[in-house]
C-alpha positions in Angstrom: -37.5 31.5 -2.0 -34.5 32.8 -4.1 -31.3 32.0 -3.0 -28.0 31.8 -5.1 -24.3 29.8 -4.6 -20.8 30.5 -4.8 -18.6 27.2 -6.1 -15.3 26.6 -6.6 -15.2 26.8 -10.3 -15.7 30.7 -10.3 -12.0 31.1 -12.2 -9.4 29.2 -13.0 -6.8 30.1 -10.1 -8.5 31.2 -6.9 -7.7 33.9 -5.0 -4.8 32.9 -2.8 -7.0 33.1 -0.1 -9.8 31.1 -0.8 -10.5 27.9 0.4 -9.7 24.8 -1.4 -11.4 23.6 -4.2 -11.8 19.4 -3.8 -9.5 19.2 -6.7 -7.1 20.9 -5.0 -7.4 19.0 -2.2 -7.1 15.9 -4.4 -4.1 17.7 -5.8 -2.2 18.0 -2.2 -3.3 14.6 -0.8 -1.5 13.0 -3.8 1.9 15.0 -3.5 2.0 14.2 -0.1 1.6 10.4 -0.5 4.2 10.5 -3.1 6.8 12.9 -1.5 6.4 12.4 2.2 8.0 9.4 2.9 4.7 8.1 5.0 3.4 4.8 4.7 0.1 3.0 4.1 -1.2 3.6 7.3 -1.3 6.8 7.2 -4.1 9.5 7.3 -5.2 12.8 6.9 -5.7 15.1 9.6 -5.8 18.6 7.7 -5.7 19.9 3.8 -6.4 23.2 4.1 -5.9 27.1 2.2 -2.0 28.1 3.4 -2.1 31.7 3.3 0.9 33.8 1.8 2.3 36.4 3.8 0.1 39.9 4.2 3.0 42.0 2.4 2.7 39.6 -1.1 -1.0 39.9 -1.0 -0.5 43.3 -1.9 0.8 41.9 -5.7 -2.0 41.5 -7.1 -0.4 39.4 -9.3 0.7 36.9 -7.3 0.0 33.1 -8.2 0.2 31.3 -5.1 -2.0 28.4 -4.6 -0.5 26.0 -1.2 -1.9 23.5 1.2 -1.1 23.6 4.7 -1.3 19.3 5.2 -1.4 17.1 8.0 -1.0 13.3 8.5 -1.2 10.8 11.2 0.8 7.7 10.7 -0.9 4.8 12.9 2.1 2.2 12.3 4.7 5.0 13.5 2.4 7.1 15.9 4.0 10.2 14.4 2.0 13.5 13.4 3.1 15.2 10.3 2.5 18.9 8.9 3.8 21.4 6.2 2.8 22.5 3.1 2.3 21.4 -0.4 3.0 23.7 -3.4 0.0 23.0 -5.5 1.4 25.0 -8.6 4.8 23.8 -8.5 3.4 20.1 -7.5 5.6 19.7 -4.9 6.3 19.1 -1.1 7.9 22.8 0.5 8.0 21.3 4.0 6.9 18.3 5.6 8.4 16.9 9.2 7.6 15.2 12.0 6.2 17.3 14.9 7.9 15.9 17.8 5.0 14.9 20.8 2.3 16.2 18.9 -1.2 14.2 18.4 -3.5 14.9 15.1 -7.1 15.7 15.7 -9.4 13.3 15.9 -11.4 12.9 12.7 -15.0 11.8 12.2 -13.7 8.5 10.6 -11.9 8.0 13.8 -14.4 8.8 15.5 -16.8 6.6 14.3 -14.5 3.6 14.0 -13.5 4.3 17.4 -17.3 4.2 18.8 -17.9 1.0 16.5 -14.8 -0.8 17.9 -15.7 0.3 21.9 -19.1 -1.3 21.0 -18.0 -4.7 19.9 -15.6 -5.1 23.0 -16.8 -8.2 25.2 -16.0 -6.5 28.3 -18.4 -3.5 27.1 -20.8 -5.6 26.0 -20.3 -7.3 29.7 -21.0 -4.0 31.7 -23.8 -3.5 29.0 -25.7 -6.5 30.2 -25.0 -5.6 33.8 -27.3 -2.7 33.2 -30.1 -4.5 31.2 -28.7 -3.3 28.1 -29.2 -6.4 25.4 -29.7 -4.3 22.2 -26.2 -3.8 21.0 -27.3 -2.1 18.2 -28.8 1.2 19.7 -25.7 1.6 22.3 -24.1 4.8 20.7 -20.7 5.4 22.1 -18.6 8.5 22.0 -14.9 8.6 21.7 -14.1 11.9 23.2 -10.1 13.2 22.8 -8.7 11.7 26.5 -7.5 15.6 27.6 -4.1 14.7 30.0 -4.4 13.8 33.5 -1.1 12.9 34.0 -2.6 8.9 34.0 1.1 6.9 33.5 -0.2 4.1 31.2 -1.9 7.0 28.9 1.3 8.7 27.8 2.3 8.4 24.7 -0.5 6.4 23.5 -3.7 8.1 21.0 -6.1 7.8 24.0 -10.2 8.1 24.0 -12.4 8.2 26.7 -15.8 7.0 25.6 -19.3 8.0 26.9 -22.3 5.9 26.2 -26.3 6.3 25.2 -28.9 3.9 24.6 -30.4 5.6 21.6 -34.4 6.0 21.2 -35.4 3.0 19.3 -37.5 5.2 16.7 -33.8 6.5 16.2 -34.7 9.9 16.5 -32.4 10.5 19.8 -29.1 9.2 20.3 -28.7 10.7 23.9 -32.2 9.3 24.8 -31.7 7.2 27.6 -27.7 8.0 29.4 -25.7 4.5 30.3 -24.4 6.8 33.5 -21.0 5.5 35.2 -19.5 3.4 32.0 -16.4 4.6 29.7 -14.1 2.6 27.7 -10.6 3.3 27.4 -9.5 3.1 23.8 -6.0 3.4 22.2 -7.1 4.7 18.5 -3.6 4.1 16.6 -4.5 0.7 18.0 -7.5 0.4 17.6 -8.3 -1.8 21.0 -10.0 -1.4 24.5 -7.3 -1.0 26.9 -9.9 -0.9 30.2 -13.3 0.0 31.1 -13.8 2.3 33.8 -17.2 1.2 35.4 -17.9 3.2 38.6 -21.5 1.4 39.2 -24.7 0.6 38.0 -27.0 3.7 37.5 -30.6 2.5 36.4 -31.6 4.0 32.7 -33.9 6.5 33.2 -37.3 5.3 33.1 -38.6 6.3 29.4 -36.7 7.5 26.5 -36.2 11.3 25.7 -37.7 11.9 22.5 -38.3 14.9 20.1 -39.3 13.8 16.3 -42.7 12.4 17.3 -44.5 15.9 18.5 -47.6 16.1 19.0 -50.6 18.9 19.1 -48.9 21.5 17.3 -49.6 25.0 17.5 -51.9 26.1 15.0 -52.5 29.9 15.9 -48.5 30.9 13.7 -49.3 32.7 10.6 -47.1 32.8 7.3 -44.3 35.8 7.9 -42.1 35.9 4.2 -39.6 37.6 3.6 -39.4 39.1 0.3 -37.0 41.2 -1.8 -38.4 41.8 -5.1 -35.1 43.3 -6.5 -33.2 41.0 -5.1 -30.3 41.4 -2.4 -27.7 44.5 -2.4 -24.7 42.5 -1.5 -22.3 41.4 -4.6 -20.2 38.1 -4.5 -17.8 37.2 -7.2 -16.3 33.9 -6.0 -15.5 34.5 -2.3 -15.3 38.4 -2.3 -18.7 40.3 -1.1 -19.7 43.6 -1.0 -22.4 45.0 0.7 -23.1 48.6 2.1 -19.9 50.2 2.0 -18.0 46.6 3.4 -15.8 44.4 1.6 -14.1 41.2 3.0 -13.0 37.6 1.7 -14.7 34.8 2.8 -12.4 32.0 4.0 -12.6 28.3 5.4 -10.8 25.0 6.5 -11.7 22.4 8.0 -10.3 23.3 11.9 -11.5 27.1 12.1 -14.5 26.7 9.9 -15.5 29.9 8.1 -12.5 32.7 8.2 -13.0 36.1 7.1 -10.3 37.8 5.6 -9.3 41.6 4.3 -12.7 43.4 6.3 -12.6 47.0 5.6 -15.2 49.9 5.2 -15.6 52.2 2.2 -14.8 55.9 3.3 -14.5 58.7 1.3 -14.0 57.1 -1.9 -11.2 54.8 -0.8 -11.6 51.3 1.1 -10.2 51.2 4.4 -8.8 48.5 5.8 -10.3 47.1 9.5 -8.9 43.7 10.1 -6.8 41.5 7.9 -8.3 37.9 9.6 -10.5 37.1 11.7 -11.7 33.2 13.1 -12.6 31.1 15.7 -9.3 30.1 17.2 -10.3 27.7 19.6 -13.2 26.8 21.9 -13.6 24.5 25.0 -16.4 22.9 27.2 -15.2 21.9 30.2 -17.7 20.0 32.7 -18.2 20.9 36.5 -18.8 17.2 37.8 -15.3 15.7 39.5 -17.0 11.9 40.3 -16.4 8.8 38.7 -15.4 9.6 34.8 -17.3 12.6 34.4 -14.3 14.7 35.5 -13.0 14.0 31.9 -15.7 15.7 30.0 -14.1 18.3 28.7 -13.9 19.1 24.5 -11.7 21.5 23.0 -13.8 21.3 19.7 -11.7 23.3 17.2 -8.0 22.0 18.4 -8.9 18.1 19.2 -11.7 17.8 16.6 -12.0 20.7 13.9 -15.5 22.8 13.5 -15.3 23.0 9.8 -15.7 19.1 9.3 -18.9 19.0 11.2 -20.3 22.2 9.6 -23.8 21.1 8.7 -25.9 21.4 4.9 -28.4 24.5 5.6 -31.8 24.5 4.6 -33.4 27.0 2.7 -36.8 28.5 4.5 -35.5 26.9 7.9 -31.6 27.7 8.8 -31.9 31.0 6.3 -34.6 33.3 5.7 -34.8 35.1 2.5 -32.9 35.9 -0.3 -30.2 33.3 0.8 -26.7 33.2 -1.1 -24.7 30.2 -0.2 -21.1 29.1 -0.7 -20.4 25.3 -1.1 -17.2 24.0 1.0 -14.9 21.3 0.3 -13.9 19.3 3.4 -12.3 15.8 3.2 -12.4 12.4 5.1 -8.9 10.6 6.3 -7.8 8.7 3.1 -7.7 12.7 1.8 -11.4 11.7 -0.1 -12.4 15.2 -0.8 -16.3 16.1 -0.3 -18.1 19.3 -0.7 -20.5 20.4 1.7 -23.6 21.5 0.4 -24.7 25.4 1.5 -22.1 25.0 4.1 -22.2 29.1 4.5 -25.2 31.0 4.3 -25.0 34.9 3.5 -28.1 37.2 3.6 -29.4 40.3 4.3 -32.4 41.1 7.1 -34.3 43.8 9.0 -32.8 44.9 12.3 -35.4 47.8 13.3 -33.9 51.2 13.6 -30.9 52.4 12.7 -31.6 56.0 13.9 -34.6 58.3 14.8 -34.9 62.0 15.7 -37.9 63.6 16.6 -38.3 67.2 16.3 -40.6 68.4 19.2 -40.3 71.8 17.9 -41.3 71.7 14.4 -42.9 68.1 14.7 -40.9 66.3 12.0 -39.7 63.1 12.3 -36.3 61.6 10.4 -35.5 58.0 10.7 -33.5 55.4 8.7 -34.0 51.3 9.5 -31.1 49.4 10.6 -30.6 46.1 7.3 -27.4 44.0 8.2 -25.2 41.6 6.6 -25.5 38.0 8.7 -22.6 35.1 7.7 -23.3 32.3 9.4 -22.7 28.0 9.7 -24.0 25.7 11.8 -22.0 22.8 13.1 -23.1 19.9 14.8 -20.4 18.4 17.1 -21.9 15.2 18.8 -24.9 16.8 21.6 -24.6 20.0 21.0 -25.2 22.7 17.5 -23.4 25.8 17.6 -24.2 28.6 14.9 -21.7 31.0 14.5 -22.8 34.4 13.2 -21.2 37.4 11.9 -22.8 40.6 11.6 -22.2 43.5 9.3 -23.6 46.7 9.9 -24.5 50.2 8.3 -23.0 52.2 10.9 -19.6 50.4 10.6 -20.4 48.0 13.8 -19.1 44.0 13.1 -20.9 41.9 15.6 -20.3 38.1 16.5 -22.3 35.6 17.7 -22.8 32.2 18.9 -25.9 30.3 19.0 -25.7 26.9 21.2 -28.9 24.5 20.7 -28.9 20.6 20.6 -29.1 18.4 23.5 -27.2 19.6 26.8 -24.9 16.6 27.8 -27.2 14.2 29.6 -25.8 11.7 32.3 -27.8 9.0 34.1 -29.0 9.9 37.6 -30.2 7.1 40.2 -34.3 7.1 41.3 -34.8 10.3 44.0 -31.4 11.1 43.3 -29.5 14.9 43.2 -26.6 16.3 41.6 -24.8 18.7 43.4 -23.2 19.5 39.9 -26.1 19.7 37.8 -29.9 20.4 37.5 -32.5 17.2 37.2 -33.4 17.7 33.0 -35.6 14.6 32.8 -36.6 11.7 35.3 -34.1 9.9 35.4 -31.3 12.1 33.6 -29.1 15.2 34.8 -27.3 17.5 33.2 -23.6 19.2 34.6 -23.2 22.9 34.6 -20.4 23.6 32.4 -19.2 26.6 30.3 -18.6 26.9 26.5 -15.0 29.0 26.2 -14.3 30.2 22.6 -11.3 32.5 21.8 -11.7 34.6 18.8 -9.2 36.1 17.0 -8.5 39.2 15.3 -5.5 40.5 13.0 -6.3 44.4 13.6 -5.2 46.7 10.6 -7.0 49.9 11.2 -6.0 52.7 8.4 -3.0 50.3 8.4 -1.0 47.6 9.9 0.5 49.7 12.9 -1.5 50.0 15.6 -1.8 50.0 19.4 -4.3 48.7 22.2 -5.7 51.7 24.5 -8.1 49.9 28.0 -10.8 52.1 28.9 -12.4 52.2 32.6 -15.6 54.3 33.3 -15.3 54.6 37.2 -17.1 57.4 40.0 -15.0 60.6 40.6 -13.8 60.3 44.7 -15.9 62.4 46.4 -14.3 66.0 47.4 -14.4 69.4 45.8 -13.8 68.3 42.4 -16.8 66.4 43.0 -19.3 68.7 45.3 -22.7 66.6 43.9 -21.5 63.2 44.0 -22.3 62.3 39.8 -19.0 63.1 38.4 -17.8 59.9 36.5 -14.3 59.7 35.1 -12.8 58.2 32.3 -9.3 56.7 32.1 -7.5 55.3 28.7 -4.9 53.3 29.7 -2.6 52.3 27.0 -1.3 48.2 27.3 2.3 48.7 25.7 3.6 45.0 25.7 1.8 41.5 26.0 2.1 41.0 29.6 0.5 44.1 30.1 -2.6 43.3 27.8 -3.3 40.5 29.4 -6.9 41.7 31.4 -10.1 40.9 32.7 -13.8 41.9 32.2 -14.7 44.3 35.0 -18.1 45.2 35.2 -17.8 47.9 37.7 -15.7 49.8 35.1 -17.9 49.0 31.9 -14.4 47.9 30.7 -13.8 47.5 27.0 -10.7 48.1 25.1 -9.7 49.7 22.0 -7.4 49.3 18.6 -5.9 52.6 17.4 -3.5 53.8 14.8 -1.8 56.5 16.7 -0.7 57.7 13.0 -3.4 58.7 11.5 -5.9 60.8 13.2 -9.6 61.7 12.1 -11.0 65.4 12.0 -11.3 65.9 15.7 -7.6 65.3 15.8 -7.4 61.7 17.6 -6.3 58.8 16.6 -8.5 56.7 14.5 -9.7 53.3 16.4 -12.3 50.3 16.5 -13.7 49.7 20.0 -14.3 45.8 21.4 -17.5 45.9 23.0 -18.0 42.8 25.8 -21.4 41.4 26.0 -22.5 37.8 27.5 -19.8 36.1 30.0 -18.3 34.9 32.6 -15.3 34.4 34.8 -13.9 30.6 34.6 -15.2 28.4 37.6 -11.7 25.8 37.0 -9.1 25.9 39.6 -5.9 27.3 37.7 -4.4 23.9 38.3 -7.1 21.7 36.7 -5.9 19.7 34.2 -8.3 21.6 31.6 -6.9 24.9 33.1 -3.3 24.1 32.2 -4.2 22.9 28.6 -6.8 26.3 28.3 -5.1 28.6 29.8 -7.0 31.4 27.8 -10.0 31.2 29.6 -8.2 33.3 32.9 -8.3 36.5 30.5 -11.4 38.2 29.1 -8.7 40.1 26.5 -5.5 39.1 25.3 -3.3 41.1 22.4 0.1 39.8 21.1 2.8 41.0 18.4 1.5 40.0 15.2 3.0 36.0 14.0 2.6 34.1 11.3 2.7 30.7 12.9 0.5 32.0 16.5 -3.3 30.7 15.3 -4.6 29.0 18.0 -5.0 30.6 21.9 -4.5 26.7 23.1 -1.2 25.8 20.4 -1.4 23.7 17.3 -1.8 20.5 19.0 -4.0 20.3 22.3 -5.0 16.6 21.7 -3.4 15.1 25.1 -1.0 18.0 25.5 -0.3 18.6 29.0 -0.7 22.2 28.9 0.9 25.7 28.8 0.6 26.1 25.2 -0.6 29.2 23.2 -1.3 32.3 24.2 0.5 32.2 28.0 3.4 30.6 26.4 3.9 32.9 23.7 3.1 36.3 26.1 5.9 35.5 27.9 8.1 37.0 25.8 6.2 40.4 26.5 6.4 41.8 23.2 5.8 45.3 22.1 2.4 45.9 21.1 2.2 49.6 20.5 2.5 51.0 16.9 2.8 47.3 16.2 0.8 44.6 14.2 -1.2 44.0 16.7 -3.2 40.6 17.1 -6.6 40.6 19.7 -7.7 37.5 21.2 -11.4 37.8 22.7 -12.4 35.2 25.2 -16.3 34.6 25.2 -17.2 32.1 28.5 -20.7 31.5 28.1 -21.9 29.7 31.8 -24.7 27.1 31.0 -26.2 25.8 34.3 -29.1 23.6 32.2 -32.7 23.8 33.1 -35.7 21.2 32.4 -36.7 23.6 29.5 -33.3 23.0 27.5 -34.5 19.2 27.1 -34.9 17.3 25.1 -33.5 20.1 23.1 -32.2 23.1 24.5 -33.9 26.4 22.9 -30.9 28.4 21.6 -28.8 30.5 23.5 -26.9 33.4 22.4 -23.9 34.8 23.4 -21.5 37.8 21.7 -19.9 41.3 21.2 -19.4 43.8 18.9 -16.8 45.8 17.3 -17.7 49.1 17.2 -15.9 52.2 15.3 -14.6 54.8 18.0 -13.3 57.4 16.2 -12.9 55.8 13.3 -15.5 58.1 11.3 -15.5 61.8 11.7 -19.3 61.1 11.9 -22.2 58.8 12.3 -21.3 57.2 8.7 -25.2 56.0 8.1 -26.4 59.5 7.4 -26.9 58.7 4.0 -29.3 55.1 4.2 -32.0 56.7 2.7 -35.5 56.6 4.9 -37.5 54.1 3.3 -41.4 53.4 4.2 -41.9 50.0 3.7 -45.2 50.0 1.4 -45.9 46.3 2.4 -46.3 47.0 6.4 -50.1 46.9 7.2 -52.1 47.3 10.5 -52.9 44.0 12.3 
């Protein structure tokens, strides 16, 4: 199966916005240990792409190659950030950051889950339960949240969940140890307590998958096969395809970031969005007894997707002509690695694009629908996410997330229910809990001015305006400041919302504009003061759109780890700036409910969850008029 890579040797200096080459990591771990004043206990939370300001990308001969950097020093308990000048060799900013905790890296996480282990008080509750075999007790250091808990503050808490792995090794969730969670102090590196709420019997056998048996045997060969190869172009981390262009971007927090998306028109590229990501994403769980109360993950701001992104597999993550781009991601002594196929890029079939039947004169005129899918996998402890991005031929971007792995399994006492979860297994239960992402998007349609219009479909009140009852009206609303933008799904409206440039206007003499399209989700079930809430505060809105800043990434702030909450977005709204014929910034919220079933287990079929972006106005016409109709001279009757 062909497939072909992008590396980070393409030219000799990047783009400014590419992502950083391992020597380049190398490069900024160095002048920080030289220049920041930090000693030998410190480590490396972040080395990643610091992008320059929109206006200078417009130089296009600008050399600009910096690091945004991050350290935790253990001796001092102190978070540091700021950037490295990697062409100058030199520190531009570095500081302290003032209450602020690092991510947790996999290092830390690790050692963290080794060091719980070979505690004598866990090994003490172990026994208790009948658990002798140290050696297949996996423990989880998950980032502690902020409860208000006294003796926590100010300390780089953990709060560890625990699994007696299969013994074949294939499942580390096999068998839940239900009701026991160490307390660890990272920059310590010691047990501070063990919260043991009871003995909950293991469940009777182990949850296994590797070992299947009686395989189907009925699933023919299906290939897919471009002779000609693919009609997308790459030249380092610039792609073309169909009329689209964009830069493809990464670090190790957001994972893949796209950058400079626009659509060929008229002979001239016009610009969509300048950036979009992932900004953050949290899984709170709905179960308030014992420990499990403190099962919640915000697993871009406390732990970072792109470091967990996973090596795909030709034939099996990506079907067909596959091109993939390598990534360079790092450990905490600032080690750099690059992950194989991190990002896989291919076209594939996606049935009709449009059809018209003439029933007068019998002919028939149809084109099929091809798009663009960018996509990464990352597996974050139980669960793998895949996050996809969609290009297609009519000018619609789609995004979508993919959840699979091993819904979060928790021991459950013999005859026992869960009033917070569904029975998976015997002897195991699963929570209902949601998976919250915030996406974020740096408009710039036909420009970087450009204002947010609400639109509400809603039935006419009945009267003479309205004599047969089917009269359904539309109203545009436009959201003028941040306050205002600040709104909720509403189903009985078919609410979406929409980005226009109210200076330019296309041939029917409105303004051009890009339409958000909601599709899976759900309304929050937290209480506004749950701890989570506070930290998440995102989740409350469906749609959120600020005034365009540099520093504003991340819907839940910089540094979530153990923040008590009000960060981000409702902090920074409440300055209500002006949003209209302004750089305007959209924040989608994407609650995807999971209330897990015995068919998600051992592991959970995936799920699939997303919305579109779709051009409203922004073409004077349907712009896939001219995909040719193609018959495709391999199809055959079964």
């Amino acid at each position: 199966m062909p497939k072909t890579k992008s590396t980070d040797t393409a030219r000799p200096l990047p783009h400014p916005l590419d992502p950083l080459s391992a020597a380049e990591i190398e490069t900024a771990v160095a002048i920080v240990r030289r220049d920041g004043g930090l000693d030998d206990t410190a480590w490396v939370e972040t080395v990643g792409t610091a992008e320059p300001d929109k206006a200078d990308l417009a130089d296009l001969t600008l050399q600009w190659r910096k690091a945004n950097v991050c350290f935790y020093e253990r001796s001092s308990g102190r978070t540091f950030d700021g950037v490295a000048d990697l062409l100058a060799g030199k520190l531009e900013s570095f500081a302290h950051v003032p209450g602020a905790q690092a991510r947790i890296s996999i290092d830390e996480f690790i050692d963290g889950g080794k060091m719980a282990a070979a505690d004598p008080r866990v090994q003490a509750a172990l026994r208790k339960r009948g658990v002798t075999d140290f050696d297949r007790v996996v423990i989880e250091p998950w980032a502690a949240g902020n409860f208000g808990i006294e003796s926590e503050e100010g300390q780089r808490i953990a709060y560890c969940h625990c699994w007696l792995a299969a013994a074949d090794g294939g499942n580390p969730y096999a068998m839940p140890i239900a009701n026991l969670h160490p307390v660890i102090d990272l920059r310590a590196r010691k047990v501070v307590r063990v919260d043991d709420f009871g003995v909950v019997p293991l469940p009777p056998e182990p949850a296994k998958f590797h070992h299947r048996t009686a395989l189907r045997t009925d699933l023919k060969p299906l290939h897919v096969v471009q002779p000609e190869g693919p009609s997308f172009t790459v030249a380092g981390h610039a792609v073309r395809w169909q009329k689209w262009q964009f830069r493809l971007g990464f670090n190790v927090r957001e994972g893949v970031v796209l950058h400079q998306i626009g659509y060929e028109d008229g002979g001239r590229v016009r610009p969509i969005m300048h950036r979009a990501s992932l900004s953050e994403m949290v899984v709170p769980y709905g179960d308030p007894t014992g420990g499990n109360f403190r099962r919640n993950a915000f697993d871009t701001g406390e732990y970072g997707v792109g470091q967990f992104l996973d090596s795909l597999a030709l034939g099996c993550d990506c079907l067909g002509h596959i091109h993939y781009f390598d990534m360079a991601v790092h450990d905490w002594h600032g080690a750099p690695k690059v992950k194989q196929n991190a990002v896989c890029m291919h076209e594939e079939d996606y049935g009709l694009l449009w059809k018209y039947s003439n029933w007068v004169t019998g002919d028939v005129t149809s084109a099929r629908s091809r798009r663009l899918v960018v996509s990464s996998f990352a597996t974050i402890g139980n669960y793998v996410y895949g996050f996809f991005w969609y290009f297609y031929q009519d000018g619609t971007i789609g995004v979508e997330v993919k959840a699979t792995g091993i819904p979060f399994p928790t021991g459950l006492a013999a005859g026992a229910a869960s009033a917070y979860g569904e029975t998976v297994a015997p002897g195991i239960t699963s929570h209902v809990h949601q998976h919250c992402f915030s996406y974020r998007f740096d408009m710039a349609i036909d420009g970087g001015r450009n204002a947010v219009r609400e639109i509400d479909c809603e039935a006419a009140p009945a009267g003479p305006a309205n004599p047969h009852g089917n009269a359904a009206q539309v109203s545009v609303r436009p959201l003028e400041s941040e306050l205002q933008a600040q709104r909720p799904m509403d189903l009985a409206r078919s609410r979406s919302w929409k980005v226009i440039n109210p200076n330019v206007k296309n041939a029917l003499g409105t303004p051009v504009g890009y339409q958000l399209v909601p599709g899976v989700n759900s309304f929050p079930f937290l209480r506004p003061e749950a701890h989570v809430a506070k930290r998440a505060g995102f989740m409350f809105n469906h749609f959120w759109a600020t005034q365009y800043r540099p520093d504003e990434l991340f819907a839940a702030g910089k540094y979530p780890n153990q923040h008590p909450g009000g960060d981000g977005l409702p902090k920074w709204t409440q300055r209500d700036a002006r949003i209209e014929n302004e750089n305007v910034v959209v924040w989608y919220t994407l609650n995807y409910h999971h209330l897990p079933r015995p068919e998600d287990f051992p592991v959970q079929p995936c799920v699939y969850a997303g919305f579109h972006w779709m051009p409203a106005g922004f073409f004077d016409k349907n712009p896939a008029l001219d995909v040719p109709m193609v018959k495709d001279q391999k199809s055959s009757c079964a």
